[in-house]
C-alpha positions in Angstrom: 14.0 3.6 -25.8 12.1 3.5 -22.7 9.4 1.6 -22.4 5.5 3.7 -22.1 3.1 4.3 -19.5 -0.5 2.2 -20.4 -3.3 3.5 -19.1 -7.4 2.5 -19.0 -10.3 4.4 -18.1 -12.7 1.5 -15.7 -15.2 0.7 -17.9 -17.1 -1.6 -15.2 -17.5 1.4 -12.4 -20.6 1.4 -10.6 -23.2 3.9 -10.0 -25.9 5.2 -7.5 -25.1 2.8 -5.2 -24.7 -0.5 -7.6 -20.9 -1.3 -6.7 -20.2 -4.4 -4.0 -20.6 -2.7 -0.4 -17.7 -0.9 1.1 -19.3 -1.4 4.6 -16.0 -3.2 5.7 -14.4 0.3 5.4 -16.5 2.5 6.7 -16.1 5.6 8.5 -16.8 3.3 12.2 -14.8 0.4 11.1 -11.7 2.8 10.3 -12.0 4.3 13.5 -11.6 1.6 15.0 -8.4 0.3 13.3 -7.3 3.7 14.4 -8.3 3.8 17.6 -6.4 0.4 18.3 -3.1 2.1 16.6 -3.3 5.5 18.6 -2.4 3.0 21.7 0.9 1.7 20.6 3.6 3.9 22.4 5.8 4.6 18.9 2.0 6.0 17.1 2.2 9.2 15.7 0.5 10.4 12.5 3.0 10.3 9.6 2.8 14.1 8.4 1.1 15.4 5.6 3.2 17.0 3.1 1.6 20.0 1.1 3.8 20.6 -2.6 3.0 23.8 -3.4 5.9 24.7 -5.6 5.5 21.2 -7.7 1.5 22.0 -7.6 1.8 25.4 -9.5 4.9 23.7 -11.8 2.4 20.8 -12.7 -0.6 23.1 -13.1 -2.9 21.7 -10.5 -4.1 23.3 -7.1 -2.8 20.9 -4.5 -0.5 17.9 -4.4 -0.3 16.3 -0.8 2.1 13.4 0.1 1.2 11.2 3.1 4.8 10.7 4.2 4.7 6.8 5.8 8.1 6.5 5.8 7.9 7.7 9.3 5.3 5.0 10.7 6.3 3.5 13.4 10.0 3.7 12.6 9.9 1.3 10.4 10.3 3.3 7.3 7.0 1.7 5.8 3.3 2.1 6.1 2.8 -2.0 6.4 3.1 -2.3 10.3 -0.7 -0.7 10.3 -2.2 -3.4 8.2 0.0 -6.4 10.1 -0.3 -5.0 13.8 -4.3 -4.6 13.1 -4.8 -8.0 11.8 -2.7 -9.7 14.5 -4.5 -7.8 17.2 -8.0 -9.0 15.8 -7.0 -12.2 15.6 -6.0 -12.6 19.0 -8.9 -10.6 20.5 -10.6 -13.5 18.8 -8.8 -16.0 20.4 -9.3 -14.3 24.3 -13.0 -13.9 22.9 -12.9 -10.1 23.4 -13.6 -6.9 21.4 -10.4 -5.4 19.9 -11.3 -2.2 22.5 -11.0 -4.3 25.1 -6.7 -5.0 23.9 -4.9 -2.0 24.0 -1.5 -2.0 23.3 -0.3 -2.3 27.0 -3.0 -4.7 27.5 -2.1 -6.9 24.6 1.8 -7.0 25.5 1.0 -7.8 29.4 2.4 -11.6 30.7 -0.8 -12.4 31.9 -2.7 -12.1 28.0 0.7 -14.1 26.7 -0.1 -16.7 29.8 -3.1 -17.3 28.3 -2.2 -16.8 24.5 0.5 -19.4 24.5 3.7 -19.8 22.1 2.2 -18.5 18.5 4.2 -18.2 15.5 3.1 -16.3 12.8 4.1 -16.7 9.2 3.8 -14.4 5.9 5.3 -13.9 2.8 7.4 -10.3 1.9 9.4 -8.4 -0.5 10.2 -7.3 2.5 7.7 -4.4 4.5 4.9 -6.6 5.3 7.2 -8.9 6.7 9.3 -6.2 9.0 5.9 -5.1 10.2 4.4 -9.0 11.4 8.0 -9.6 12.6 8.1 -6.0 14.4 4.4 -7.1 16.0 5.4 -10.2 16.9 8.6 -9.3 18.6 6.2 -7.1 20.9 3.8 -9.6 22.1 6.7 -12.4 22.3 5.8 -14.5 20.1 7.5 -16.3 16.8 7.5 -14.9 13.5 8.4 -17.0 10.1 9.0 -15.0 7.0 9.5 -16.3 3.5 11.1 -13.6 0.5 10.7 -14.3 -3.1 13.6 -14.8 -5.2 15.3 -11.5 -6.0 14.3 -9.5 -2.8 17.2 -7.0 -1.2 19.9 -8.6 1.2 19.1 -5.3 3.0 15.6 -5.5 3.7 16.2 -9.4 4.9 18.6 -8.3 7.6 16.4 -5.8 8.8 13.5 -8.5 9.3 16.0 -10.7 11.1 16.9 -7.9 13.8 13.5 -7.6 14.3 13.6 -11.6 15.4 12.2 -13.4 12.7 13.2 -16.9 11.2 13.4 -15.1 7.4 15.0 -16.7 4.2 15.0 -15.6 0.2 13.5 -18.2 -1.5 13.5 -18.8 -5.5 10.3 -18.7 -6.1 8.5 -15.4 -7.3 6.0 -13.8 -4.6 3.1 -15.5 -5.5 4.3 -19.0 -5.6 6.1 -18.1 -2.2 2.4 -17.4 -0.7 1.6 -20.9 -1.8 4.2 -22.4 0.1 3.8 -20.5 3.3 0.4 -21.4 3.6 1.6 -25.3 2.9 4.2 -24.7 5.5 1.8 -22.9 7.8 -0.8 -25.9 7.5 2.1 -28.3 9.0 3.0 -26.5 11.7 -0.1 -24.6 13.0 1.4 -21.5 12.1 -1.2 -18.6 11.7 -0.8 -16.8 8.4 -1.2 -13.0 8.4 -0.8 -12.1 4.5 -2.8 -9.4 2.9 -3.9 -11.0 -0.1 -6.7 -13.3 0.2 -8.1 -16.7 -1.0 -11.1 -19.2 -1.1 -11.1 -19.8 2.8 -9.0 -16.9 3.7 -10.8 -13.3 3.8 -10.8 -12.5 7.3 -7.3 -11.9 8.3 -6.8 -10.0 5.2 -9.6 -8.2 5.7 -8.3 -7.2 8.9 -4.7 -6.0 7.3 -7.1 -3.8 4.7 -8.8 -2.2 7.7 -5.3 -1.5 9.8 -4.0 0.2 6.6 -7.3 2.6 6.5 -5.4 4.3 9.7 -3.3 5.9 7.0 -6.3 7.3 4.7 -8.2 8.5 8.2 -5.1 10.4 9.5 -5.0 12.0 5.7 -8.4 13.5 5.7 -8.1 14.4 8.7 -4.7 16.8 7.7 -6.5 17.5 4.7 -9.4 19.0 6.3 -7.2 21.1 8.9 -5.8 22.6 5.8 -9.8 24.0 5.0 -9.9 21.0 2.0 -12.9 19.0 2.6 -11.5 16.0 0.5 -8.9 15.5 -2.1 -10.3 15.7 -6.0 -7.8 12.7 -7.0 -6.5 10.4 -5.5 -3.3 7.7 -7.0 -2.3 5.0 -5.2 0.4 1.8 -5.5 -1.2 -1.7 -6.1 0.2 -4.8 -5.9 -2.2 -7.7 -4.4 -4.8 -4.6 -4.4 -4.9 -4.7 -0.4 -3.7 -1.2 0.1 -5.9 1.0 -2.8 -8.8 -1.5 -2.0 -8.8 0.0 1.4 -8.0 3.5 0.2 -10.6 2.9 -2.3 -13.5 2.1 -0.5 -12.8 4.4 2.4 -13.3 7.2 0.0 -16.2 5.6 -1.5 -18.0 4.8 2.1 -17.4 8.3 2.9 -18.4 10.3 -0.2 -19.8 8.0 -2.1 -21.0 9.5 -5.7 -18.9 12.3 -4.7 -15.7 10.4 -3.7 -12.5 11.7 -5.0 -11.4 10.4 -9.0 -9.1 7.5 -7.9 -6.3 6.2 -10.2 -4.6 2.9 -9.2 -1.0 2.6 -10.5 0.7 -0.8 -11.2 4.5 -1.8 -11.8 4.0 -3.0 -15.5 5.4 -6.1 -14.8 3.2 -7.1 -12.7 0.1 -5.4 -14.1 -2.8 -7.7 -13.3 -5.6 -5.3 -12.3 -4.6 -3.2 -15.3 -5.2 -5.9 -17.3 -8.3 -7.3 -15.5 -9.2 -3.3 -16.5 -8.8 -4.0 -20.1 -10.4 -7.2 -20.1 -13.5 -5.2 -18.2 -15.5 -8.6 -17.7 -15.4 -8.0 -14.5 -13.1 -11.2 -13.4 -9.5 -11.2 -12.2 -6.5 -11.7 -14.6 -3.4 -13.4 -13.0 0.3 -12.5 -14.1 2.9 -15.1 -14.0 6.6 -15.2 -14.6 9.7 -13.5 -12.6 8.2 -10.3 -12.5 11.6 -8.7 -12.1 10.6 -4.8 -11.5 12.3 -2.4 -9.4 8.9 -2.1 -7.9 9.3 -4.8 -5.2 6.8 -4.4 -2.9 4.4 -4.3 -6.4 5.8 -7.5 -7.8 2.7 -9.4 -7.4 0.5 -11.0 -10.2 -2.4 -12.4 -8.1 -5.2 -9.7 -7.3 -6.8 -10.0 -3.4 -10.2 -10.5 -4.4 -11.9 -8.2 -1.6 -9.7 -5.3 -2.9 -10.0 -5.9 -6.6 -14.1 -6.0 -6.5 -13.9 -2.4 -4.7 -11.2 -1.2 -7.4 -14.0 -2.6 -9.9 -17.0 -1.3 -9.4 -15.1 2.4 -7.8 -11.6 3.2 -9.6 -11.5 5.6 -12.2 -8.3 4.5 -14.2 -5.9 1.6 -14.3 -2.2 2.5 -15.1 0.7 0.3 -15.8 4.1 1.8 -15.1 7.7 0.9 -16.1 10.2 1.2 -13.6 11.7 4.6 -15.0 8.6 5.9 -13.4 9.0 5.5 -9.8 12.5 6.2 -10.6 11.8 9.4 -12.2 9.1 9.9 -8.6 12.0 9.1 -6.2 13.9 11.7 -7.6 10.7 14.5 -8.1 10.7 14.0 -4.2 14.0 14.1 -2.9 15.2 17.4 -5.3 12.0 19.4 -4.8 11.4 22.8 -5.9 12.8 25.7 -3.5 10.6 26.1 -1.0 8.7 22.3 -1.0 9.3 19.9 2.0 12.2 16.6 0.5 10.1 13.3 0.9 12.6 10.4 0.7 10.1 7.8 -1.1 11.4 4.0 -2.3 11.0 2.6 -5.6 7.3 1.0 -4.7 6.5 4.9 -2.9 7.3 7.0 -5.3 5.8 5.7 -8.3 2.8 7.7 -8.2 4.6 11.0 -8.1 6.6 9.9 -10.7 3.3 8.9 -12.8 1.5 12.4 -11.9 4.3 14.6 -13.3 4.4 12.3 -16.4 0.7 12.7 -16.9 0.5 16.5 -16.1 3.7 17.7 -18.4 3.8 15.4 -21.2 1.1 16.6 -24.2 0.7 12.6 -25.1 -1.1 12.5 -21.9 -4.0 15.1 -22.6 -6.7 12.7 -22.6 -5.7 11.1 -19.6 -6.2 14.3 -18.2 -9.1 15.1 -19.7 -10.8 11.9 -18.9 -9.4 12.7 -14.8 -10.7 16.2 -15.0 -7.3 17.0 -13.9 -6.9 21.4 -14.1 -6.0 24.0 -11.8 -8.4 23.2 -9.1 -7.6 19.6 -8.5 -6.1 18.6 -5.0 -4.4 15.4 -5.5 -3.6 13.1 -2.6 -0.6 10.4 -3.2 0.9 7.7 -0.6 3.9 7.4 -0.1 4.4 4.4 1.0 8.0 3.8 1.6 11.2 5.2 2.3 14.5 4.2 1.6 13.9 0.5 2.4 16.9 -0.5 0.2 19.2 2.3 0.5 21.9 0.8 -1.9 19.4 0.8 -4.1 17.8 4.6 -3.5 21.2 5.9 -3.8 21.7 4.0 -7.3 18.8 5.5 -8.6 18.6 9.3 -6.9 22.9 9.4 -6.8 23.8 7.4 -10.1 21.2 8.2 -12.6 20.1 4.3 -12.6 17.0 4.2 -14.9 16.5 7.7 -16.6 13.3 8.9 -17.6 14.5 10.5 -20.8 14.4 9.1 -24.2 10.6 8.2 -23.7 
């Protein structure tokens, strides 16, 4: 028997302007994440991709996949949050505005003259990690990159050909954070990791506002399409860092009017579900191996600048087995005639996998009535990964490794 799909309406959401400020995400601040990524020489918008055959088959009006498994050919949305952050923090260091760095300017000799040797570190299940070593590798400088125990052979090798001093540790993800920022401490490393700590909120900050290039470029492809915004929107959490930023992008923007927002966890590693169902308003931390297929989800410690946005703006926490993103992976890569193939990784496609759960299966009608999901909802979802693993994607989409039947 497979295990079930948990889900809780936010009991703590704010309203009429009550919720923590999403000021940090705003409409200016985005832009200028964006503006900064336009002037890397491998930026393109990740296309849009409209489902209209699995829209009418699911009974909703729209379903649009953001499709980052093309950014920056790196098969991953993370570069935008790493790349960001890095730039920031050296425009800090030259004491200039982040407009004043362009790419071209940022890679020159004579701003690595003045910049020095830096090495920067992080900790990865392996996209985050591809992404600092990618930026770092660019500027010439050092990168250091710690895996927790368990992550792909695969997805190591890739982050050493992008230069990187990387090794699997045995420690789970958020014990590995702990030790990088020891190890960082020693040896005047600067840490760029995208959850967040007593003392450390501005780099991740920074990573939260690079990933809002993603959720700019989306409404902007929504509104080409005539669709002013989408009615729903799921996203992936693991630390939070990527659906806080979703999150209060949408909410700076429309704010009472923002799109219905679910934030879907791997139920392993379900802390801001939990926190949900607590609904005291503090964080809940979970421990232990947190062996899901989910990797880039595997993390039990909430960043606490996303999870007060989720808070006081999400409309539903969901905890997800991994029979889910399997059942998402394959949704996308065998679409109906006539729909565009997205090849999405296990972290990528869970919310796909989630939605057609929800929409087909009658133990989920008040989940959808409590959404307001019907046939004139457009519903946005990220996908944020390709085939990272590939062994992997082809065990799951090839061999039938975890079904989604006998639920």
């Amino acid at each position: 028997m497979n295990e079930e799909i948990k889900w809780t309406q936010n009991t703590m959401r704010k309203v009429n302007g009550r919720g923590v400020s999403t000021e940090l995400f705003s409409k200016s601040e985005i832009d200028k994440a964006m503006d900064f990524h336009r002037t890397f020489p491998d930026y393109l918008p990740t296309p849009l991709r409209q489902l209209k055959k699995l829209a009418k088959n699911l009974g909703v009006g729209g379903i649009y996949v953001k499709d980052e498994s093309y950014r920056f050919g790196l098969n991953a949305f993370k570069a935008l949050g790493g790349s960001y952050a890095i730039g920031r923090y050296l425009a800090q260091r030259l004491n200039k505005d982040i407009s004043e760095l362009p790419f071209d300017v940022l890679t020159s000799p004579e701003v690595k003259e003045q910049l020095g040797d830096i090495t920067f570190a992080t900790t990865t299940d392996g996209n985050h990690g591809r992404g600092i070593a990618w930026t770092a590798r660019q500027l010439r400088q050092k990168s250091v990159v710690y895996m927790p125990k368990g992550s792909s052979q695969y997805r190591l090798d890739k982050i050493r050909e992008e230069g990187a001093e990387a090794e699997i540790t045995d420690m789970n993800y958020d014990d590995a954070v702990r030790m990088t920022a020891v190890e960082a401490e020693k040896h005047g490393w600067v840490i760029v990791q995208d959850t967040s700590w007593e003392g450390y909120e501005e780099i991740p900050t920074w990573i939260m506002q690079g990933y809002g290039t993603m959720s700019a470029e989306a409404l902007e492809q929504l509104n080409s399409l005539g669709i002013e915004k989408p009615t729903h929107i799921f996203v992936q959490a693991g630390v939070g860092a990527l659906a806080g930023s979703v999150q209060g992008y949408f909410a700076s923007l429309f704010k009472e009017d923002r799109p219905k927002t679910v934030i879907v966890e791997a139920n392993q590693a379900d802390c801001l579900y939990k926190s949900a169902l607590a609904a005291d308003e503090k964080p809940r931390i979970v421990g232990g191996a947190m062996a899901t297929v989910m990797a880039g989800l595997a993390c039990g410690e909430p960043n606490l600048i996303g999870w007060n946005i989720l808070r006081d703006y999400s409309d539903m926490f969901v905890s997800s087995p991994d029979w889910v993103a399997a059942r998402g992976m394959r949704v996308l890569a065998s679409p109906l005639h006539g729909d565009p193939k997205v090849i999405s990784g296990e972290s990528g496609a869970v919310t796909a996998g989630l939605l057609s759960s929800i929409l087909l299966d009658e133990d989920f009608r008040e989940a959808r009535e409590a959404l307001g999901l019907n046939e004139d909802s457009q519903i946005l979802i990220f996908n944020t990964e390709g085939n990272t693993d590939p062994y992997k994607w082809r065990s799951i989409v090839w061999d039938g490794e975890l079904p989604s039947t006998g639920r």
